[in-house]
Each structure stands twice: as C-alpha cells, then as structure tokens.
C-alpha positions in Angstrom: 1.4 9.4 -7.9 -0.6 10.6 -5.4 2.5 9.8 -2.6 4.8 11.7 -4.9 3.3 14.7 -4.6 2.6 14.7 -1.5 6.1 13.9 -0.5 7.0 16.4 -2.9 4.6 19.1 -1.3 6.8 18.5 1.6 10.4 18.6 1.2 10.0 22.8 1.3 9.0 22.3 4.8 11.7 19.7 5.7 14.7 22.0 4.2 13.4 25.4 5.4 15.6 27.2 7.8 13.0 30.5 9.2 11.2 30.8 12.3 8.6 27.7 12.9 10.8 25.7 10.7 11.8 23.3 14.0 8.4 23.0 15.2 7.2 22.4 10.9 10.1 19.5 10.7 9.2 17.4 13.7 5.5 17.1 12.4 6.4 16.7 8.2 9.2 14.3 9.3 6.4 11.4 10.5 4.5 12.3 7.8 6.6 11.8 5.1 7.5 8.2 7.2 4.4 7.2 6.7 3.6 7.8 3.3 6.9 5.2 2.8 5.2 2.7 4.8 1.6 2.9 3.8 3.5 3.4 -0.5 5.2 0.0 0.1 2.3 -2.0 2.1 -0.1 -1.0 -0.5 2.5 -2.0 -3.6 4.0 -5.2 -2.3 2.8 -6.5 0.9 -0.9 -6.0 0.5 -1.0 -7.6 -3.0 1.7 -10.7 -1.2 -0.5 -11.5 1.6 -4.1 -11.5 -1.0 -1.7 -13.9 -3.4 -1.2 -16.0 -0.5 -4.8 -16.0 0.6 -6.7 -16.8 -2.5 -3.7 -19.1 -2.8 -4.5 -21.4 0.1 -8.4 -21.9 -1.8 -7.0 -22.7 -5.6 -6.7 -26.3 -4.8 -10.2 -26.8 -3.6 -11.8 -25.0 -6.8 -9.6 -27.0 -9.1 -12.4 -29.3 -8.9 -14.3 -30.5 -12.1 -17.8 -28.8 -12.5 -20.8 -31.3 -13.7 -22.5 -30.7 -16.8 -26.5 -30.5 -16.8 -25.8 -33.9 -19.1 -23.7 -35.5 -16.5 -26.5 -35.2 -13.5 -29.9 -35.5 -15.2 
C-alpha cells in the first residue's frame, strides 16, 4: 500500500510537461525504479531466501525430544 501511493504520488511529476519538468523526471524516474525493486524483494525474494534458510535447519530439529520420564 504504502509503494502504491507513493508511486502514485509520482506519476504527476513523470507526465508533467512545464518548466523543471526535465530536471523533475530524471530524479522521479530512479525513484519509482526502486520502489519496483525494493516491492518485489520484500514480497517474493526476501520471504524465498528465509524459506530456504530455516529450510536447511528442519531436518536437524525433527529430532525426538526426551520426556522428564524417559531421563530420570
């Protein structure tokens, strides 16, 4: 939500045509690049690479627990 509207915030400045507008698009244009980027690491890659992470330890805690009646 919060990318939305700041993409949203500025598309105005990407389609203006007056005076500053050449100088406005060549900074909102990298700026609207990167809120794709940091939108998709955050949504896909981000949650991909923790999967794979805690992955790699699942087998290792798959390990039966002793009871207190077990050890005593």
């Amino acid at each position: 939500m919060t990318v939305l509207t700041m993409m949203i915030g500025l598309m105005p400045v990407l389609w203006s045509n007056g005076t500053g507008a050449d100088v406005m698009k060549r900074i909102a244009a990298p700026m609207v690049g990167g809120l794709v980027t940091s939108f998709v690491l955050e949504l896909l890659v981000y949650p991909a690479i923790f999967a794979i992470w805690k992955g790699r330890e699942l087998p290792a805690s798959n390990l039966p627990l002793a009871t207190a009646s077990e050890t005593s």
